[in-house]
N, C-alpha and C positions, 0 to 999 in steps of 0.2 A: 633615481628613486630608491628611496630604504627597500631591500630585498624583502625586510622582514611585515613590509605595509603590506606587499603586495600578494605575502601568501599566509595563509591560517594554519597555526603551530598544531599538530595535533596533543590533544588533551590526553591525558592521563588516565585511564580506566580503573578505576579504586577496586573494582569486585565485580567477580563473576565472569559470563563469557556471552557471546553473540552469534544468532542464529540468523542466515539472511534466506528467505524463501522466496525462492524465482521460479520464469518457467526461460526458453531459451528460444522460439522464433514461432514463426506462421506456419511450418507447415506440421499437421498435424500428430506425427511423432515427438513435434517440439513444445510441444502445448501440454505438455504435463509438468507435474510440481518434482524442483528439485532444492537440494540444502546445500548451503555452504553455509563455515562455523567463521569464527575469529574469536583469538584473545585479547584483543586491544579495540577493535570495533570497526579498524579502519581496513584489517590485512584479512582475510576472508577466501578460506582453501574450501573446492568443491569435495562435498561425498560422495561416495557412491562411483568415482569417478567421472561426476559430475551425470551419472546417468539420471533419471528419476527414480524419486521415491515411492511416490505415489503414482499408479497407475489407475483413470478413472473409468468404473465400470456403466456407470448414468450417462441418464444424458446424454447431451453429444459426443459423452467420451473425451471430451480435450476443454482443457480447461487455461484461460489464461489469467494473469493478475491476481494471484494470492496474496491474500494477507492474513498475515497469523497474532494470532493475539492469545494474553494468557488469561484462564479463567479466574473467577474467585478463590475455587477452593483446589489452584495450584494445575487443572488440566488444561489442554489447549485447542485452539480451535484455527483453521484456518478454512476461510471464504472466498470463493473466487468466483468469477464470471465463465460461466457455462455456454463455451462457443468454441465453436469450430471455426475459424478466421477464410478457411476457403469454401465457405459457404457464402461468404458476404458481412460486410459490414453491418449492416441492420438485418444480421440472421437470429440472436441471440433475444432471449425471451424469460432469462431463469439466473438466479444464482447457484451455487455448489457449496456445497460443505463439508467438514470433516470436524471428528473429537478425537483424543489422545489424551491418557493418561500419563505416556511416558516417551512421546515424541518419535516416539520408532513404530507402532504400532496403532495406524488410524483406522476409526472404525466409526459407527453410525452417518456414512453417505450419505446426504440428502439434495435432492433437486429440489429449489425454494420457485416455482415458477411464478413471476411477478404477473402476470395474466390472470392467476385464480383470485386475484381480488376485484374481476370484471369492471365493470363502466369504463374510465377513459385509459386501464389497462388493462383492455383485452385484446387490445391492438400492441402490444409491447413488441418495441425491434432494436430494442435496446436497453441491456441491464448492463452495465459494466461499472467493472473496478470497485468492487464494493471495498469498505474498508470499517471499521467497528471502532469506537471506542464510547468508556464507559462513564454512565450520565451519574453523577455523584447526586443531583436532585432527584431522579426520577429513582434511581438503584436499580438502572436495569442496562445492559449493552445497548446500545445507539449503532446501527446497519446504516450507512450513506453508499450511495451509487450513484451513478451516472444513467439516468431513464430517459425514453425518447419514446416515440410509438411515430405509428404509420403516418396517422394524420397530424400529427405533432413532429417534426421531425430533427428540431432544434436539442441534443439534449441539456437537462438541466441535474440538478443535484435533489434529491428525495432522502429521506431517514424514515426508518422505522424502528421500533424497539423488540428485540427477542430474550429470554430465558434460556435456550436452549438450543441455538443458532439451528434449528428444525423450521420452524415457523414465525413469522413477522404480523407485530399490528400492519395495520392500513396504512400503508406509506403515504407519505408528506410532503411537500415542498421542502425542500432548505435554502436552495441559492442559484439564481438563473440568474441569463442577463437575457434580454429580447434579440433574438435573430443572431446571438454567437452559441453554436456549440460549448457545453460546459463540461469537463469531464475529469479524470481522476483527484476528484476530492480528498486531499489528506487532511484531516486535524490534529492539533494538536494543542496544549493549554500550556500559558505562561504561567506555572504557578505563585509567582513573584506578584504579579498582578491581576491574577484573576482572567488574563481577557485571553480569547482563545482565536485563536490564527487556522483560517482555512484557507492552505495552499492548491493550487488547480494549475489546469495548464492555459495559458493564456492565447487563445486560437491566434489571434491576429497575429504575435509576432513568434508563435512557440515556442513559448518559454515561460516558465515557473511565475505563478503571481500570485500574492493573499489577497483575502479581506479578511474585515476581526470583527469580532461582538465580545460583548461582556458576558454571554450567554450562549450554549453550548445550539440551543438551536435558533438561534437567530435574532432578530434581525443582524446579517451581515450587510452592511451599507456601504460601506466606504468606496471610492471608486480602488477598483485592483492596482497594486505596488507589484510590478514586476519585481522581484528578486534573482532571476538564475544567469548566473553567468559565463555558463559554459558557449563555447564558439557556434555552437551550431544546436539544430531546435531538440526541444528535450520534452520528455511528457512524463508521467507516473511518479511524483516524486513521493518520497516519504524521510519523514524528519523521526529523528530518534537521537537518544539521549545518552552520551557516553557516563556510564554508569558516577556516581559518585564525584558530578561536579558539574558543572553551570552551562557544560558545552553541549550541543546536538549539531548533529552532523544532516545537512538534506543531502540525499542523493536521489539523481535523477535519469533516467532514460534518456543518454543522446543516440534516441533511436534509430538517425541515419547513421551513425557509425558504429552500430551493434558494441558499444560502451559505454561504462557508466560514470557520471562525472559528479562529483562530491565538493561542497561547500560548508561553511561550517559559522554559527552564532552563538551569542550566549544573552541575546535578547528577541529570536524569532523575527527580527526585521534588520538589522547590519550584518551583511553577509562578507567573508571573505572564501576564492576557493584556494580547495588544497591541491598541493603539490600533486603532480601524477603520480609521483614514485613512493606517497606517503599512504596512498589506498590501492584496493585492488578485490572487487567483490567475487567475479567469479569469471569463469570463461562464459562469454555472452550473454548476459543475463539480459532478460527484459524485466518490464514491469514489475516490482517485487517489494517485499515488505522486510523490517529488522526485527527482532525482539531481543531484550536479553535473558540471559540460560542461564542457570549455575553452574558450579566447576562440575557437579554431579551429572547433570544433563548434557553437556558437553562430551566429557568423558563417555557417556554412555552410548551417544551417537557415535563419536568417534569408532570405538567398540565395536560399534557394529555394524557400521557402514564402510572403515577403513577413511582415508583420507591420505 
């Protein structure tokens, strides 16, 4: 077989630099948010000496599965599920936030507890993995999670819209299937085509799968396209864009082997994966989001976390 069929050439990053936001295990010293950088998207050195950055005073204090997104007017925000993991799986009831102007220095913490909008979530025993992106019809960030509650115990995918990642309309439906567990929702939009791809993790055989609409919130119909093709079962994935060219990288959570395994497209459904020795995100990273930096933002982390 052609060497070159079997593995995905890493692309070329035109500009700028990459910021990968993780946390690093269950037990609750590890359940905080840390940074690692790269200049090409794929090679990814931790800060801080991979300690954390953020240290959370809310809430349960531990926070897993951040995702960081940038604002409009250039600040950034990163969200995450507010849980303590040796509490219990359906302990969690609330999301987490943060704002930054300059990436070093977060500030306005907020507990979004998904319970305070009562009726069939005042039972909530599950908020996870939220993740954000921004609704070009409506002009405002689009919040997806993973919800479940007591009497409900299946979860599915919800959206609400925020201004100020503080507070959320009345969360929604987005995408269940009856009696499978649904959960870390990533989107993402083909802009080529308008249709937009909602990658999850696929319970039956653990492992990465879409569906697509033409429409950011839904109807997603299709039956799921497994995609991931790492050896063993994987969950959290998130797809990003190597800056200035047609390629995006998914990577994902092969959570039993406290590693992350990376595949790579340039139409959101023909995947090839890459080489081991072509990526390398961080020492143990779990569930964790990309974004890209500038060379300025980079530099300035670097500065002042050391690397």
């Amino acid at each position: 077989m052609n060497h070159n069929q079997e593995f995905a050439e890493p692309a070329v990053s035109k500009e700028g630099k990459y910021l990968f936001c993780y946390f690093t295990g269950n037990e609750p010293e590890r359940e905080r948010i840390s940074f690692a950088v790269s200049e090409d998207g794929y090679n990814f050195k931790p800060l801080n000496n991979g300690q954390p950055v953020i240290l959370q005073t809310k809430g349960k204090k531990c926070v897993r599965d951040p995702f960081i997104v940038k604002g409009k007017k250039g600040e950034y925000y990163i969200i995450g599920t507010d849980m303590k993991s040796s509490e219990g799986w359906v302990s969690n009831h609330a999301l987490i936030s943060w704002k930054s102007e300059d990436l070093v220095n977060w500030t306005d913490e907020t507990v979004i507890d998904i319970r305070s909008f009562g009726g069939e979530f005042s039972n909530t025993n599950r908020a996870w993995a939220p993740e954000v992106i921004f609704d070009e019809e409506v002009g405002k960030f689009m919040v997806y999670w993973s919800h479940s509650t007591f009497e409900n115990d299946v979860a599915s995918i919800y959206y609400a819209y925020t201004d100020d990642f503080k507070t959320l309309t009345t969360p929604t439906p987005l995408y269940s299937r009856p009696g499978v567990q649904t959960i870390d929702a990533d989107i993402a939009k083909n802009e080529k085509t308008g249709v937009f791809y909602l990658y999850f993790k696929y319970d039956e055989t653990q492992k990465i799968a879409y569906v697509k609409s033409d429409k950011l919130t839904g109807p997603y119909k299709n039956e799921p396209v497994v995609v991931s093709l790492a050896p063993t079962g994987v969950e959290g994935s998130a797809i990003y864009n190597i800056t200035g060219t047609d390629t995006w990288v998914l990577c994902m959570d092969e959570y039993g082997k406290d590693y992350y395994f990376a595949q790579q497209t340039t139409d959101f459904e023909n995947f090839l994966p890459l080489r081991r020795e072509d990526y390398q995100y961080s020492i143990n990273p779990r569930h964790a989001s990309v974004v890209a930096i500038t060379d300025e933002e980079y530099n300035r982390l670097i500065s002042h976390y050391g690397i």
